[in-house]
N, C-alpha and C positions, 0 to 999 in steps of 0.2 A: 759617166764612167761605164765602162764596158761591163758586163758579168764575167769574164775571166782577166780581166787587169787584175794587176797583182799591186798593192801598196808596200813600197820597199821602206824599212823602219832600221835606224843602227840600234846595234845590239851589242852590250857590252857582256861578258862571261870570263869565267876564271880562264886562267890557261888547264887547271884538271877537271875544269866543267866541258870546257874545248876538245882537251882528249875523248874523255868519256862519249862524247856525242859522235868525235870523230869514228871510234871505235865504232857504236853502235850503227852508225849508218853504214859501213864499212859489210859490218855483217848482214844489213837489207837490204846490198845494193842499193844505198842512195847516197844524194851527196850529205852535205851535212845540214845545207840549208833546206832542203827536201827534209830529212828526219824531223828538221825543226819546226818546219811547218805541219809534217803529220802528228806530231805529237800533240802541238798547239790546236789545232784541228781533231783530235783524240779525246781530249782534255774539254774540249765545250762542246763536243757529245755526249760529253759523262755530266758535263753539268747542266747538260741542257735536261739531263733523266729529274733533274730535281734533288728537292732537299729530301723528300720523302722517301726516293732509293737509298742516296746518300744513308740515311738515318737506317734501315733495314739493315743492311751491309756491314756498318759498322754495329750492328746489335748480333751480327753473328758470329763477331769474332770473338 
């Protein structure tokens, strides 16, 4: 498999999860499946920091 292939997955979501995302990508210029994937991609940056950030972060709220 290539380093930029993309694996296409179906994806099921509310219809006001649908807007919400619609909305949001709307105002980053992107589509909706671009937001989806940046967030997805957002999300296992944050966790890739570990439990140990995770744990900090939440000790400063």
């Amino acid at each position: 498999m290539e380093k930029n292939s993309k694996k296409q997955i179906p994806l099921r979501v509310s219809e006001n999860l649908y807007a919400e995302l619609e909305r949001w990508a709307a105002d980053e210029f992107r589509s909706v499946n671009g937001q989806i994937e940046y967030l997805l991609t957002e999300c296992v940056k944050y966790r890739k920091k570990g439990a140990k950030g995770l744990t900090e972060e939440r000790a400063e709220d």
